[in-house]
C-alpha positions as CSV (number, residue, x, y, z in Angstrom):
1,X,-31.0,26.0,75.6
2,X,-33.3,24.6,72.5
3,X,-36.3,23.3,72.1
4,X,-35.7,20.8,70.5
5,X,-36.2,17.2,72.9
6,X,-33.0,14.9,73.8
7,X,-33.0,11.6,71.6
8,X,-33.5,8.9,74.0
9,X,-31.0,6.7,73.1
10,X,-31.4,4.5,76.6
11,X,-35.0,4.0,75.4
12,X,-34.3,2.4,72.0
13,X,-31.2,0.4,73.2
14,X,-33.7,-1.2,75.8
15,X,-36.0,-1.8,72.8
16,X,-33.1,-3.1,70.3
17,X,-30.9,-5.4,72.7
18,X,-33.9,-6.3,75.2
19,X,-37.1,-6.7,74.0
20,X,-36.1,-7.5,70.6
21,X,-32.8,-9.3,71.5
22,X,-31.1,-7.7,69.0
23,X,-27.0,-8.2,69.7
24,X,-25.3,-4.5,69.2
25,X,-24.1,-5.1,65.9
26,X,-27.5,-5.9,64.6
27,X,-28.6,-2.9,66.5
28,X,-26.4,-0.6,65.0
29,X,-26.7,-1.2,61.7
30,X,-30.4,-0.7,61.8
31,X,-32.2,2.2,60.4
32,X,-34.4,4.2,62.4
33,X,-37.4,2.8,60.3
34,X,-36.0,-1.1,60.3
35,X,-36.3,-0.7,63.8
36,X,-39.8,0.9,64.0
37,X,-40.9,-2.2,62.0
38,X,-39.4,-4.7,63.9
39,X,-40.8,-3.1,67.1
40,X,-44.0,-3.5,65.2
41,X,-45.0,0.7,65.4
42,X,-44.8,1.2,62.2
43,X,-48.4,2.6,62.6
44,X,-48.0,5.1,64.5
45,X,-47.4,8.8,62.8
46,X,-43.8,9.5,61.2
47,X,-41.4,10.2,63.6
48,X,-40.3,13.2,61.8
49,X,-41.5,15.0,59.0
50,X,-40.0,17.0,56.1
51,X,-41.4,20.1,57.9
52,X,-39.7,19.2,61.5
53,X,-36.2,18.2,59.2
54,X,-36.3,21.7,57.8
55,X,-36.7,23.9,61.1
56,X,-33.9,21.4,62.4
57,X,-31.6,22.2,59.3
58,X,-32.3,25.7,59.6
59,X,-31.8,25.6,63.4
60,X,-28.2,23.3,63.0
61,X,-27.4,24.8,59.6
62,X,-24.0,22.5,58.0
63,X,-20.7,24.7,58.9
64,X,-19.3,26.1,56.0
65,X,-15.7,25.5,55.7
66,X,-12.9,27.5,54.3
67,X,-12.1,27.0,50.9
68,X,-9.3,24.7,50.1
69,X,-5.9,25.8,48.8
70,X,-6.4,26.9,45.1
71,X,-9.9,26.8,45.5
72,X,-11.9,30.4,45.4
């Protein structure tokens, strides 16, 4: 199993549609750091780093495909 913690989606939905009354459209089309501002924690320390990105790249590395037809 990793290390790495579950997002808590439940969490920010409760945050998004409840306390900021957000209807699920709006909420959807946020971006992780719209919402931190409108939930007023922009504040707090980043939520993730370029250090904690690159052990998750390098822990979920993209999947290479196969080349396409005609393609070496």
């Amino acid at each position: 199993m990793s290390d790495i913690p579950a997002f808590d989606w439940p969490g920010l939905m409760r945050l998004g549609l409840g306390r900021l009354g957000l209807r699920p459209e709006q909420f959807w089309a946020l971006t992780p750091i719209e919402l931190i501002v409108l939930a007023g924690l922009d504040d707090q320390p980043a939520p993730c780093l370029r250090s904690r990105l690159e052990e998750l790249a390098l822990a979920f590395p993209d999947a290479t495909s196969a080349p396409l037809e005609g393609e070496k």
